[in-house]
DSSP file (Angstrom, degrees, kcal/mol; ACC not computed):
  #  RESIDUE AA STRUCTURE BP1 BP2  ACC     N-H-->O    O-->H-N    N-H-->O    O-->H-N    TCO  KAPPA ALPHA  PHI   PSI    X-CA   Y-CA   Z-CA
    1    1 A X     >        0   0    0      0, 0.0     4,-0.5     0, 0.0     5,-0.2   0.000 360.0 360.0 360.0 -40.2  -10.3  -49.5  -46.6
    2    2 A X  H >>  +     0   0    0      1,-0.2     3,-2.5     2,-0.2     4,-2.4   0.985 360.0  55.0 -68.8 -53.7   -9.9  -48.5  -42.9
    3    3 A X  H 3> S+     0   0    0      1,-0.2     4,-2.0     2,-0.2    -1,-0.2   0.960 112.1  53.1 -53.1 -46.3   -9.4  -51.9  -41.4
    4    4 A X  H 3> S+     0   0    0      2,-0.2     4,-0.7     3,-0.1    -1,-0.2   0.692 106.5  45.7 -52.7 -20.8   -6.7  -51.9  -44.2
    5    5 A X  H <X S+     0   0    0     -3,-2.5     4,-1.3    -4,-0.5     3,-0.4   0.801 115.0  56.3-100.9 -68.3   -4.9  -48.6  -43.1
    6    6 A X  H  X S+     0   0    0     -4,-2.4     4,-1.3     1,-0.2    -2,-0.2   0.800 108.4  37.8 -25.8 -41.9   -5.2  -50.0  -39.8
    7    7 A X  H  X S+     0   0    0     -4,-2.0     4,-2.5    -5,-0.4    -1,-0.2   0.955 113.7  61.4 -86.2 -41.8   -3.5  -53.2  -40.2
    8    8 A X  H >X S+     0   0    0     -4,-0.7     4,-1.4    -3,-0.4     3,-0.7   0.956 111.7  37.1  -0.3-103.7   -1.1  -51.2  -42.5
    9    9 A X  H >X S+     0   0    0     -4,-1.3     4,-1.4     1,-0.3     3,-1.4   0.616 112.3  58.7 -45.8 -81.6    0.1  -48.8  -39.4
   10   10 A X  H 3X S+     0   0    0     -4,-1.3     4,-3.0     1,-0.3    -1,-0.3   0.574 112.7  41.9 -55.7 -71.9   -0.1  -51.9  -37.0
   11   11 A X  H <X S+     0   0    0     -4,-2.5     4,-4.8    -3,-0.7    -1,-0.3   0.887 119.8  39.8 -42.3 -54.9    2.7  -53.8  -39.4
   12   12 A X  H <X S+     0   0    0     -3,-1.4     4,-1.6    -4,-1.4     5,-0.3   0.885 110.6  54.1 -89.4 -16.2    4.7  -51.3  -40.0
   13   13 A X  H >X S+     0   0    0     -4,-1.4     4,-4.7    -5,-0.3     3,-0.8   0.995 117.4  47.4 -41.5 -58.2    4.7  -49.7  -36.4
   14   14 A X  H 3X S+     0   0    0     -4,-3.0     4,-1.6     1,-0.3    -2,-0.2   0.879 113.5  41.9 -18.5 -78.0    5.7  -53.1  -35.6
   15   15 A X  H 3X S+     0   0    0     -4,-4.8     4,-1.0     2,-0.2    -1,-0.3   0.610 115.6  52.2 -66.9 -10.1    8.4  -53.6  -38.2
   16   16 A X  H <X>S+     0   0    0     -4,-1.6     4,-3.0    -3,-0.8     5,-0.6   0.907 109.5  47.0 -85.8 -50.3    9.6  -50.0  -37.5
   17   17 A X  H  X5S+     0   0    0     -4,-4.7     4,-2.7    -5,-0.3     3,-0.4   0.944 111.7  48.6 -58.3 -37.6   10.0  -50.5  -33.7
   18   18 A X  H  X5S+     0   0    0     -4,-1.6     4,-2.1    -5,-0.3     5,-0.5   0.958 117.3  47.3 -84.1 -44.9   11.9  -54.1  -33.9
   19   19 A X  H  X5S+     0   0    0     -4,-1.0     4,-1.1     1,-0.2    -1,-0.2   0.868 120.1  38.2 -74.6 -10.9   14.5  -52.2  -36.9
   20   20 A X  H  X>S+     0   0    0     -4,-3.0     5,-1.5    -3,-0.4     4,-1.0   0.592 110.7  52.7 -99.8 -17.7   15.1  -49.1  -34.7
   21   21 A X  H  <<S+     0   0    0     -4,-2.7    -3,-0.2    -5,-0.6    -2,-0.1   0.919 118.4  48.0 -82.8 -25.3   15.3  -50.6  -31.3
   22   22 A X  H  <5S+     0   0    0     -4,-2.1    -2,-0.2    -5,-0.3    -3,-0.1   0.954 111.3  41.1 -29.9 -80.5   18.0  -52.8  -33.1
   23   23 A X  H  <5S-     0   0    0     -4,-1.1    -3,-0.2    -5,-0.5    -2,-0.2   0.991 103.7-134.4 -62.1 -61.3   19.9  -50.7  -34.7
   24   24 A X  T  <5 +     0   0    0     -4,-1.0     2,-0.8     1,-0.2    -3,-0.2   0.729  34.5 177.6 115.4  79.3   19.7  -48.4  -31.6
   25   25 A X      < +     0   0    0     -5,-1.5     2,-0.2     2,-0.0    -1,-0.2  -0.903  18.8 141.7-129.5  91.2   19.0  -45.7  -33.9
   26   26 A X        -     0   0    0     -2,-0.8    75,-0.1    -3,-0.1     2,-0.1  -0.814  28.1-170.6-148.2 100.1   18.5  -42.6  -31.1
   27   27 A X        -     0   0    0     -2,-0.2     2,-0.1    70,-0.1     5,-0.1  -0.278  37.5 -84.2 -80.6-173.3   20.0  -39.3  -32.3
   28   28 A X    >>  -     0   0    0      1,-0.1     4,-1.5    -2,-0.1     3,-1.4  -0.589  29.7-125.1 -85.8 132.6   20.3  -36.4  -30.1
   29   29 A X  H 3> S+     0   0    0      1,-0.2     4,-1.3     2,-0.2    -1,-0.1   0.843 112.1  56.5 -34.6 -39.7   17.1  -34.2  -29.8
   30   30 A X  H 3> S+     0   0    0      2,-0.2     4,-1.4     1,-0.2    -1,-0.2   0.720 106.8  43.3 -74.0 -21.2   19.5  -31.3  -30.9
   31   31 A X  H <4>S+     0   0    0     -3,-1.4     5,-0.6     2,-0.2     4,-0.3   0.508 117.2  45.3-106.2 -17.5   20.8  -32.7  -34.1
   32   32 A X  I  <>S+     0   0    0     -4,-1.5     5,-1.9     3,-0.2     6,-0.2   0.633 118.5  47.8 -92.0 -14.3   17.0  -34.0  -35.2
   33   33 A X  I  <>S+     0   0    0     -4,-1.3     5,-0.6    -5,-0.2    -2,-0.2   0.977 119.4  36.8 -95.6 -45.9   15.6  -30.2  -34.1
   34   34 A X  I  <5S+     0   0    0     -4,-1.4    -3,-0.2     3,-0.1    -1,-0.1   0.573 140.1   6.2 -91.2 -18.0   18.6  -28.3  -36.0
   35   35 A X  I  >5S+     0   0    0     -4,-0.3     4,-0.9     3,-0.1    -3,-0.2   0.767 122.2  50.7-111.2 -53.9   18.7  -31.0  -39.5
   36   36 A X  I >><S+     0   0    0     -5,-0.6     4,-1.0     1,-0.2     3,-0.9   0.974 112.3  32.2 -64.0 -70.6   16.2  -33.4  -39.5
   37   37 A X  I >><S+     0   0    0     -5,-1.9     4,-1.6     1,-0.3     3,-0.6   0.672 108.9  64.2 -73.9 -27.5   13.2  -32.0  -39.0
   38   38 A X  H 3><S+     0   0    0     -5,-0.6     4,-3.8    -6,-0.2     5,-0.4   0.992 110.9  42.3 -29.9 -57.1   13.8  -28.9  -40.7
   39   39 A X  H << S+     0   0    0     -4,-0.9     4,-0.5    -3,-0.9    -2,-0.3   0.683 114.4  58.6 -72.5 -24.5   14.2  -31.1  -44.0
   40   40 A X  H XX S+     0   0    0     -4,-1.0     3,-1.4    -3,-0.6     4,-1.1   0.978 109.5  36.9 -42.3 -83.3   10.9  -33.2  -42.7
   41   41 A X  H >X S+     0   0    0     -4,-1.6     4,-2.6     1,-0.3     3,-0.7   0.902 119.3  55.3 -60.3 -52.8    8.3  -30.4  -42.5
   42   42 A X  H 3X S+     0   0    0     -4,-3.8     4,-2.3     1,-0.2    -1,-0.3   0.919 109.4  45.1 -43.0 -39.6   10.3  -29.1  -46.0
   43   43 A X  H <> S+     0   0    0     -3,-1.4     4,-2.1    -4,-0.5    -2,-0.2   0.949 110.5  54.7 -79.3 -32.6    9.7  -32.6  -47.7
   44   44 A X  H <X S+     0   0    0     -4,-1.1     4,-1.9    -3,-0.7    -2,-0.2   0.847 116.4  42.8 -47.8 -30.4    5.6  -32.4  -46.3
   45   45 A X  H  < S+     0   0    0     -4,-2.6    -2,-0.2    -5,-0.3    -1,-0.2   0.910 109.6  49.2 -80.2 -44.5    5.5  -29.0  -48.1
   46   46 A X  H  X S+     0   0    0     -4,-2.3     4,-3.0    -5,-0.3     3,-0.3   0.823 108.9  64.0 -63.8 -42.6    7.3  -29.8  -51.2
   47   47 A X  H  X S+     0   0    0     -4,-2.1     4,-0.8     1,-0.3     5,-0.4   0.940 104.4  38.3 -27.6 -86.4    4.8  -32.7  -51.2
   48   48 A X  H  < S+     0   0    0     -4,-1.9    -1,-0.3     2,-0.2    -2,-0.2   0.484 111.2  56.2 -59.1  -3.2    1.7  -31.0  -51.5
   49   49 A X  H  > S+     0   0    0     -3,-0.3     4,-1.3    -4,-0.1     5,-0.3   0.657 112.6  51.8 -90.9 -44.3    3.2  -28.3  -54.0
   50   50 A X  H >X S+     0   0    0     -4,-3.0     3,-1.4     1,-0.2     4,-0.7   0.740 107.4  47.7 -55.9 -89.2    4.1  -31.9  -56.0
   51   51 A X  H 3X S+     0   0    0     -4,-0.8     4,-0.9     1,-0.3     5,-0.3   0.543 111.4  54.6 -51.4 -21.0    0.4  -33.3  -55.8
   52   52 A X  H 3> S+     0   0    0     -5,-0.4     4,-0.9     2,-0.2    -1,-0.3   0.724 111.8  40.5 -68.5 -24.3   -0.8  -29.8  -57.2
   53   53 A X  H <X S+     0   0    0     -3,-1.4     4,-0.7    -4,-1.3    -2,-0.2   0.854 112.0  59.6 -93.0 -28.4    1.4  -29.7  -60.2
   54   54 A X  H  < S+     0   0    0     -4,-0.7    -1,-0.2    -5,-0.3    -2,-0.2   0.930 121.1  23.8 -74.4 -47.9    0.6  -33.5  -60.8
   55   55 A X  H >X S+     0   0    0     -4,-0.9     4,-4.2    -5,-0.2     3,-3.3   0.856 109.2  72.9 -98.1 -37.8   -3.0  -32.8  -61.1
   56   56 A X  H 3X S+     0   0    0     -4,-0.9     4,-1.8    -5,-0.3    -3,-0.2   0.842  89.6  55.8 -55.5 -39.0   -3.2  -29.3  -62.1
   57   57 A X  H 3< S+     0   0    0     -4,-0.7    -1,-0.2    -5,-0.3    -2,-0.1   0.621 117.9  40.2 -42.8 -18.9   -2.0  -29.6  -65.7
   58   58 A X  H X4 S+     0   0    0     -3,-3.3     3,-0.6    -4,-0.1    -2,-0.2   0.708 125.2  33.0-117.2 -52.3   -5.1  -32.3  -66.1
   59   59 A X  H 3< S+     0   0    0     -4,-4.2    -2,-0.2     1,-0.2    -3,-0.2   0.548 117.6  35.2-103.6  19.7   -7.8  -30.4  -63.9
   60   60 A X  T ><  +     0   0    0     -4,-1.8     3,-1.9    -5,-0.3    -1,-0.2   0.119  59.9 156.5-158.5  56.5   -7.6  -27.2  -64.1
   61   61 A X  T <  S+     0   0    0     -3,-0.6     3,-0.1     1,-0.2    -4,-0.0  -0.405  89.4   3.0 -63.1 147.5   -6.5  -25.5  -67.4
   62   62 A X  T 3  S+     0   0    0      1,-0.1    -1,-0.2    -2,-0.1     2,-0.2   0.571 103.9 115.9  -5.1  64.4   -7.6  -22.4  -67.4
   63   63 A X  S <  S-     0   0    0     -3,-1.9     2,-0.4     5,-0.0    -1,-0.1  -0.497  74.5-110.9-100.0 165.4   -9.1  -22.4  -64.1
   64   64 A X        -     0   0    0     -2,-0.2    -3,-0.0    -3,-0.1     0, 0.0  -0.869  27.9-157.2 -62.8 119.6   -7.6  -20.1  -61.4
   65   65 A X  S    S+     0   0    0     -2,-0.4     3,-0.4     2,-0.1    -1,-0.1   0.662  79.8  75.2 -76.4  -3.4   -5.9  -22.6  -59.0
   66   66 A X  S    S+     0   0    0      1,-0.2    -1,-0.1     3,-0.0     0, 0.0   0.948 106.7  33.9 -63.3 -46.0   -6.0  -20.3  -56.0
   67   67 A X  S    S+     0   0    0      1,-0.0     2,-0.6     2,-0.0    -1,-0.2   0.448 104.7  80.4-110.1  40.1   -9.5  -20.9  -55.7
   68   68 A X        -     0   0    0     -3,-0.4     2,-0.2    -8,-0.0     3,-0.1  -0.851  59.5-144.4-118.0 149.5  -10.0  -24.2  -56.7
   69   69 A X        -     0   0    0     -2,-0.6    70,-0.1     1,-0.1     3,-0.0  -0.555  31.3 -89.5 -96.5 173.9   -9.5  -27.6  -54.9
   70   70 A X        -     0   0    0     -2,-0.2    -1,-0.1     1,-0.1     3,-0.1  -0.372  46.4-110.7 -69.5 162.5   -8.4  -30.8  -56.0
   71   71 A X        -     0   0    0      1,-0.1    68,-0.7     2,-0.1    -1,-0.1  -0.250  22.8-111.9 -77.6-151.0  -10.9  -32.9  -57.1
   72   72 A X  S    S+     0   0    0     66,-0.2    67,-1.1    67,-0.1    66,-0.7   0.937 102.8  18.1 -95.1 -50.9  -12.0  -36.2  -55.0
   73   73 A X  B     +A  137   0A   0     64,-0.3     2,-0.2    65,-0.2    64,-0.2  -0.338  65.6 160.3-104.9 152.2  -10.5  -38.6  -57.9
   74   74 A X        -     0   0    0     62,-1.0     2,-1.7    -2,-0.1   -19,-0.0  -0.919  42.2 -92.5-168.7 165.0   -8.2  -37.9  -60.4
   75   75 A X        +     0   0    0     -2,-0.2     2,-0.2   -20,-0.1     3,-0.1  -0.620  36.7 179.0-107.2 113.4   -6.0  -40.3  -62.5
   76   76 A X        -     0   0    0     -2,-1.7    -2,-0.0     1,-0.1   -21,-0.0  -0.555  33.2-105.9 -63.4 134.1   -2.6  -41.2  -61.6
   77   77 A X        -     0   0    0     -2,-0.2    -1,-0.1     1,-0.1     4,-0.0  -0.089  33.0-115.2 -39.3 176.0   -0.2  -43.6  -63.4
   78   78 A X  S    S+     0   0    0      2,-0.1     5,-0.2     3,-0.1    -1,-0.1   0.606 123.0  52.7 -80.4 -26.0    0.2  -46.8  -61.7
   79   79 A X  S >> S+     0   0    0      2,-0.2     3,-3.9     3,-0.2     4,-2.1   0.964 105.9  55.4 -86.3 -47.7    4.0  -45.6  -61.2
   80   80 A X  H 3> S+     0   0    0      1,-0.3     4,-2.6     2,-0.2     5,-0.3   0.891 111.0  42.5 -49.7 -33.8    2.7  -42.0  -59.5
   81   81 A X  H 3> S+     0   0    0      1,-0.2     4,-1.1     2,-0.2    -1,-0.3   0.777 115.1  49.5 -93.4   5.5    0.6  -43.8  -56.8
   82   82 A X  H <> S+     0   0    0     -3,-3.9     4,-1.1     2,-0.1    -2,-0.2   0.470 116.0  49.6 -96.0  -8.5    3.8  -46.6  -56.2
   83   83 A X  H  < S+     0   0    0     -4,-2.1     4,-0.4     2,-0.2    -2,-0.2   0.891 114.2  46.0 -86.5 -11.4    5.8  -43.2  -56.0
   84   84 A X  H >X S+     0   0    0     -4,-2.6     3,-1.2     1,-0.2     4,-1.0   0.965 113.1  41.6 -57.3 -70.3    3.3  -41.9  -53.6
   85   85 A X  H 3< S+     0   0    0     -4,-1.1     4,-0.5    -5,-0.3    -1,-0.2   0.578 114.0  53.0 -63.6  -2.0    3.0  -44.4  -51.5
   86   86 A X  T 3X S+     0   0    0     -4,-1.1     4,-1.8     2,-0.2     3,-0.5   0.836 112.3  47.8 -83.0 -31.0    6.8  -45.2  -51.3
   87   87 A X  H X> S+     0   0    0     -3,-1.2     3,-3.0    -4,-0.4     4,-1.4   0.978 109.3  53.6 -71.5 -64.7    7.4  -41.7  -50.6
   88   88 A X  H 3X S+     0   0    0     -4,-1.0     4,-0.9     1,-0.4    -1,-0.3   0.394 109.9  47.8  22.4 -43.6    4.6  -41.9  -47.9
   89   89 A X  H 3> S+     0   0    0     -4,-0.5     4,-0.5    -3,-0.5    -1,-0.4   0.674 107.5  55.2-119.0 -15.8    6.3  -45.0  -46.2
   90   90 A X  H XX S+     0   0    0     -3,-3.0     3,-3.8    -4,-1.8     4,-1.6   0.935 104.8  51.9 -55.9 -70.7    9.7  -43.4  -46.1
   91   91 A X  H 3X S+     0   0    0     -4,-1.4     4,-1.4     1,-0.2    -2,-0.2   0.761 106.3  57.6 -29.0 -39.0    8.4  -40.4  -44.3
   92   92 A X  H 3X S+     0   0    0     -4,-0.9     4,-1.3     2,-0.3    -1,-0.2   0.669 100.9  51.4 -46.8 -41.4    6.9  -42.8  -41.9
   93   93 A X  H <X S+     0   0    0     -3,-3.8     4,-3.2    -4,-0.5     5,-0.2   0.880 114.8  55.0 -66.2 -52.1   10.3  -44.5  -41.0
   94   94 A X  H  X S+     0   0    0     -4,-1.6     4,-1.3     1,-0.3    -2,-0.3   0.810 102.0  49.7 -56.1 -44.6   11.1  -41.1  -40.5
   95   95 A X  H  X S+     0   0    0     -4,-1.4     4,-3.9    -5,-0.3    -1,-0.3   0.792 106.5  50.2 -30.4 -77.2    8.8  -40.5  -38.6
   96   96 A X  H  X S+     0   0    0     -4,-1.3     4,-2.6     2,-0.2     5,-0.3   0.998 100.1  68.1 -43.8 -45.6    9.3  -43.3  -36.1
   97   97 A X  H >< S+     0   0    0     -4,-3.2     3,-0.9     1,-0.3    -2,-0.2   0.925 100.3  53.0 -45.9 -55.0   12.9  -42.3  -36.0
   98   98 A X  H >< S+     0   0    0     -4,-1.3     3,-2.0    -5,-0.2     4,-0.3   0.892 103.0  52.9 -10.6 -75.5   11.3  -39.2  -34.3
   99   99 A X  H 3< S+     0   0    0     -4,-3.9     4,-0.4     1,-0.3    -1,-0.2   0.583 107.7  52.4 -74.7  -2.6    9.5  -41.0  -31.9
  100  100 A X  T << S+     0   0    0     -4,-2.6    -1,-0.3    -3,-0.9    -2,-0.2   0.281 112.9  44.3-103.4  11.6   12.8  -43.0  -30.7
  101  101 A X  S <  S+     0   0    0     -3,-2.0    -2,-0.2    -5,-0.3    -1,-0.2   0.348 113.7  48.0-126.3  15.3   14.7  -40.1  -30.2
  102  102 A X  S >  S+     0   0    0     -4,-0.3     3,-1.2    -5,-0.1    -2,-0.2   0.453  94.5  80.1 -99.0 -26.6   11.9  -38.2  -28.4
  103  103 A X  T 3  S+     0   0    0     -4,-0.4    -3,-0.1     1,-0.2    -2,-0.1   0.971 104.8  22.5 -70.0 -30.6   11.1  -41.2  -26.0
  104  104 A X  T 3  S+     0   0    0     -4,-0.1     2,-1.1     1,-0.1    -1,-0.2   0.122  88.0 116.2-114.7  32.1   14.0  -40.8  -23.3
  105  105 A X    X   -     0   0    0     -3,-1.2     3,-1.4     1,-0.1     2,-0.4  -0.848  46.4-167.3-127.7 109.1   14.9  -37.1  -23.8
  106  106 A X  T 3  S+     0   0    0     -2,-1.1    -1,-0.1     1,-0.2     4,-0.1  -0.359  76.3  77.7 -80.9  51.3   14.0  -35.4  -20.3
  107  107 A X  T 3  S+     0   0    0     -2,-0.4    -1,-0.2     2,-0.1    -2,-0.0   0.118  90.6  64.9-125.6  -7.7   14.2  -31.5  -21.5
  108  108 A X  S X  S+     0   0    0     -3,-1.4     3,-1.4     1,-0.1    -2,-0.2   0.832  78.9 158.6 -81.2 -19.9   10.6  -32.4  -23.1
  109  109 A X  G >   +     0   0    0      1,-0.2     3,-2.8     2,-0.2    -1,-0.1  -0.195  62.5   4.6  65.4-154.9    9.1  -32.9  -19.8
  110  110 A X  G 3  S+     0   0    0      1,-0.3     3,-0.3     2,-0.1    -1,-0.2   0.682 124.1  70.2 -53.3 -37.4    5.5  -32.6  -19.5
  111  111 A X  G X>  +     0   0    0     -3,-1.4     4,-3.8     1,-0.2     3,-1.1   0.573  68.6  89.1 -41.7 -25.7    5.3  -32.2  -23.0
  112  112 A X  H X> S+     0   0    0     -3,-2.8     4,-3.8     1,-0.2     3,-1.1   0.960  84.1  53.9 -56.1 -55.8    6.2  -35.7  -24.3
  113  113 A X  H 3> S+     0   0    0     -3,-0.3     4,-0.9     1,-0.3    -1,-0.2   0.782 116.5  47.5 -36.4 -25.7    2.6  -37.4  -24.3
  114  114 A X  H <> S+     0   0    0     -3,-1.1     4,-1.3    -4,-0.2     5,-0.4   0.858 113.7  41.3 -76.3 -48.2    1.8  -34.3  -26.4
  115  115 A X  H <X S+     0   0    0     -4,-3.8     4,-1.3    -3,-1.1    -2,-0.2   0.780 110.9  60.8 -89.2 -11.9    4.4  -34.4  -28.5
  116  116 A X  H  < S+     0   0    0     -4,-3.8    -1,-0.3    -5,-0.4    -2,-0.2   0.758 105.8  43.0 -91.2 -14.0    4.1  -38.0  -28.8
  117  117 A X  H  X S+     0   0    0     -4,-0.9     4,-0.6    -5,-0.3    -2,-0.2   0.354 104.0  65.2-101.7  22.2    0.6  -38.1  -30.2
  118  118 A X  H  X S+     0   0    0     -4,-1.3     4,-2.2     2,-0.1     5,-0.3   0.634 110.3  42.2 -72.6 -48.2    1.4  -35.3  -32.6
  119  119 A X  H  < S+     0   0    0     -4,-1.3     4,-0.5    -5,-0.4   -20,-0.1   0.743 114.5  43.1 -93.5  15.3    3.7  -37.8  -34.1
  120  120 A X  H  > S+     0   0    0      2,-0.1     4,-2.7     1,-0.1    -1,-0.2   0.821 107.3  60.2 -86.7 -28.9    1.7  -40.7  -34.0
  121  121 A X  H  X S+     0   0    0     -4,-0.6     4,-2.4     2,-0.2    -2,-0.2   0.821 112.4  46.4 -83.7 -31.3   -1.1  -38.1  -35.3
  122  122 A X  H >X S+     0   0    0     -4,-2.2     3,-2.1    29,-0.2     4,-1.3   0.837 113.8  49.2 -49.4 -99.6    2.0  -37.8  -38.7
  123  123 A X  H 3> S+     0   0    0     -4,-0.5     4,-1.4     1,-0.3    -2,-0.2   0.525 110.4  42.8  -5.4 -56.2    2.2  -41.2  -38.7
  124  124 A X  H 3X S+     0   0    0     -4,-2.7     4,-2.5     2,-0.2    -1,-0.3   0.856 114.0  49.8 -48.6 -64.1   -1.5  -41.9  -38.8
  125  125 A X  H <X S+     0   0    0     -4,-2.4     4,-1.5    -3,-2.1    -2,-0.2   0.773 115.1  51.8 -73.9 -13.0   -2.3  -38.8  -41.8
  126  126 A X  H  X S+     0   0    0     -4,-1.3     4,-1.6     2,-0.2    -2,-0.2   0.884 110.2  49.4 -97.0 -26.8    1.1  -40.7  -44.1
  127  127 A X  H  X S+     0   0    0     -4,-1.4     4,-3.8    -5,-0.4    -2,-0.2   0.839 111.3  42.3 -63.4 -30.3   -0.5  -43.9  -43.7
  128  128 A X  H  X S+     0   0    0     -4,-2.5     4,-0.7     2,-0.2    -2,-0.2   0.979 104.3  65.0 -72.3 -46.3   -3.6  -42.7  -44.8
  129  129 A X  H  < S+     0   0    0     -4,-1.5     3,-0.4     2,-0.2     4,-0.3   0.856 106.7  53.2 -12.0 -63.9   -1.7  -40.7  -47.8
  130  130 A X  H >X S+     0   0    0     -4,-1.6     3,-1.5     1,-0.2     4,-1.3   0.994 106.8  44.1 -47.4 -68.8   -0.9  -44.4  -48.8
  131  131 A X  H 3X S+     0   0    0     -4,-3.8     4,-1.6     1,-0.2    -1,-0.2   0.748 117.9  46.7 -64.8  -4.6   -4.3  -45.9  -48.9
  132  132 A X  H 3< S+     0   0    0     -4,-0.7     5,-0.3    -3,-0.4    -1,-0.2   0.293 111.7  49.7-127.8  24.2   -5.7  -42.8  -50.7
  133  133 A X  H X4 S+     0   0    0     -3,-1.5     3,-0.9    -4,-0.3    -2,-0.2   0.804 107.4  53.6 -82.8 -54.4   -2.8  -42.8  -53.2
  134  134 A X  H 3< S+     0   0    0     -4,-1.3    -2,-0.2     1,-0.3    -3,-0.1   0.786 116.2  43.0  25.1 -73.3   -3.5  -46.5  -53.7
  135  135 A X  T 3< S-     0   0    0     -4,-1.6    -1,-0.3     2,-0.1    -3,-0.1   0.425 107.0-124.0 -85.0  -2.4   -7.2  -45.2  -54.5
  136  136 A X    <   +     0   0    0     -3,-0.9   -62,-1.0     1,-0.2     2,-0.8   0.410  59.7 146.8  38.1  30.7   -6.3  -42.3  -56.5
  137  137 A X  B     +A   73   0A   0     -5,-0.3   -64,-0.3   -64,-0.2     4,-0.3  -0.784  15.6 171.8 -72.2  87.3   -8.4  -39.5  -54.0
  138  138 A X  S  > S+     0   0    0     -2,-0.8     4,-3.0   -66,-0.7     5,-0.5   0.892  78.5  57.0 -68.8 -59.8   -5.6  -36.7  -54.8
  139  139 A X  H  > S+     0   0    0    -67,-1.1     4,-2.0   -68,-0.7   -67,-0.1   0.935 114.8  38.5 -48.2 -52.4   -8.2  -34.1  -52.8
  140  140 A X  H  > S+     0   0    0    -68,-0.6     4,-1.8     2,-0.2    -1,-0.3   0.750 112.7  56.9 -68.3 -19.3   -7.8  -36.8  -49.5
  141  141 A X  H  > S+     0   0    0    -69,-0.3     4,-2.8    -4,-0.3    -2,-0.3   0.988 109.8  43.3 -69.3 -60.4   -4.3  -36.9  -50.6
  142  142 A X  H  X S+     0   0    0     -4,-3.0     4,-1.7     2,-0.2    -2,-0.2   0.798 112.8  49.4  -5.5 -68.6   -4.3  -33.0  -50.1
  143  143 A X  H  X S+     0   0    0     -4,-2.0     4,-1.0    -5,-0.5     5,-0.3   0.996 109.8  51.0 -59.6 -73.0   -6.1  -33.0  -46.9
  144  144 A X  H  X S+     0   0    0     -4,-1.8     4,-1.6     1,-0.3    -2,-0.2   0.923 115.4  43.1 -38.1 -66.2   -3.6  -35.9  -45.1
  145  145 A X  H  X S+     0   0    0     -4,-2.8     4,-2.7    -5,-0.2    -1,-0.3   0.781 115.5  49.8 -76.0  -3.4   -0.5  -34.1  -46.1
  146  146 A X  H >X S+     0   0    0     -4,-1.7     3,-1.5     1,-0.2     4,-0.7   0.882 114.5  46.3 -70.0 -99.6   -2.2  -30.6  -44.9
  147  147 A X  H 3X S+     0   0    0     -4,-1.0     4,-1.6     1,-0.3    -2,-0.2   0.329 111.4  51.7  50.2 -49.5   -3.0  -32.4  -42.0
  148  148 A X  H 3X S+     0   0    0     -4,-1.6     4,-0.7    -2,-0.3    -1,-0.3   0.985 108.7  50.5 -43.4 -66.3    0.8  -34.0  -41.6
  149  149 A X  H <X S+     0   0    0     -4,-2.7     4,-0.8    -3,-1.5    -2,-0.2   0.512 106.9  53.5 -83.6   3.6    2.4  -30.9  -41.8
  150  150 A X  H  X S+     0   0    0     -4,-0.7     4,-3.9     3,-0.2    -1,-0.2   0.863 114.0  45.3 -79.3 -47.9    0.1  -29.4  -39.1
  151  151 A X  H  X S+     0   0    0     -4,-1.6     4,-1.1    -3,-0.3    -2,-0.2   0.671 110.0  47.6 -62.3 -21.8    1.1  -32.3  -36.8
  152  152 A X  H  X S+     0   0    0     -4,-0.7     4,-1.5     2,-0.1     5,-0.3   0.835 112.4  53.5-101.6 -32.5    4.8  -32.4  -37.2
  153  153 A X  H  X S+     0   0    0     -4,-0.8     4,-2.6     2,-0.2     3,-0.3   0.925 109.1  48.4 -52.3 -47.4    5.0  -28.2  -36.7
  154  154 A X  H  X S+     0   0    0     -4,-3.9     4,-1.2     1,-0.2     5,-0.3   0.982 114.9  47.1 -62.1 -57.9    3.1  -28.5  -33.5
  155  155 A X  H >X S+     0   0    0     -4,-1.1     3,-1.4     2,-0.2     4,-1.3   0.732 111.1  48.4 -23.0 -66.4    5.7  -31.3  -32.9
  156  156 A X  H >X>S+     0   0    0     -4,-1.5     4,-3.2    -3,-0.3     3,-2.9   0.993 115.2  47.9 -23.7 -85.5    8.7  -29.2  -33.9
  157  157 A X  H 3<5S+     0   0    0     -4,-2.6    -1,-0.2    -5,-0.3    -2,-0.2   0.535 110.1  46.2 -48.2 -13.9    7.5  -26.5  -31.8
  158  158 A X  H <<5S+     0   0    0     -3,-1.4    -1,-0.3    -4,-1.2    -2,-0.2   0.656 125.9  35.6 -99.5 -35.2    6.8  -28.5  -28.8
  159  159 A X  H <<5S+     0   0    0     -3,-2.9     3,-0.4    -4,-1.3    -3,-0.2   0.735 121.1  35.9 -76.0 -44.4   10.7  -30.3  -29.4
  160  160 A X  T  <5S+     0   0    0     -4,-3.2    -3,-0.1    -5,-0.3    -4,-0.1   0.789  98.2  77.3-100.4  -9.5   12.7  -28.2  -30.5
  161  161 A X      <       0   0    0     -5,-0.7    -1,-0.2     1,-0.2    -4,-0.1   0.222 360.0 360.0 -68.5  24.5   11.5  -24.7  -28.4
  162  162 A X              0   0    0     -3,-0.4    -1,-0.2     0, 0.0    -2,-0.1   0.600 360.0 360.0 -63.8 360.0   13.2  -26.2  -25.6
């Protein structure tokens, strides 16, 4: 499964860099820190309130869900895990898009290497979000986008605090 998520990120890093250095798709830092990435972190968040509400109706009637977790497994349609992982591979474009408007913008300074593996470290937890959509692991599902949205706020904070 890992060699799979690997080769995964490897393609589409690939295919992402060749459609964005193309298109020459590099907005201004100020116009991804004041729209986009607000409406990022909000779609990681929304995310994980969706993958509770998807599972909770099946595991945990009249359970408390504050203090329960997902399980490991749980069953998705076959259309919920292509809607995962599609969502999952948009964010990811999104995500590049980031990292091409972060590479040449000198008001990050010292910061960029940082702020450039915080989004690879996205990049990395939405691919994984994919394979464990794929497997139906809702609880790993959990984790990754916990895990996202930790990585693109340190990002945000590192970009847009300028």
């Amino acid at each position: 499964m890992k060699a799979k998520v690997i080769t995964q990120l490897v393609i589409l890093g690939t295919a992402l860099s060749v459609i964005f250095g193309v298109t020459g798709c590099n907005d201004s830092i100020d116009v991804a820190c004041h729209s986009e990435i607000p409406v990022f972190q909000k779609q990681l968040y929304s995310a994980s309130l969706k993958l509770f509400e998807q599972v909770k109706p099946r595991e945990f009637s009249g359970r408390d869900p504050a203090s329960a977790s997902l399980p490991i497994r749980t069953r998705f349609s076959l259309q919920q895990r292509k809607d995962w992982q599609q969502w999952a591979e948009t964010r990811l474009k999104e995500v590049q898009g980031y990292m091409d408007v972060v590479q040449g913008e000198p008001r990050i300074g010292s910061a960029h290497d940082t702020v450039k593996e915080e989004l690879s470290a996205v990049a990395k937890e939405l691919v994984s979000l994919d394979g464990f959509a794929e497997e139906n692991q809702a609880r790993y599902m959990e984790q990754a986008l916990e895990h996202a949205r930790q990585h693109a706020d340190n990002a945000a904070r590192l970009t847009c605090n300028l």
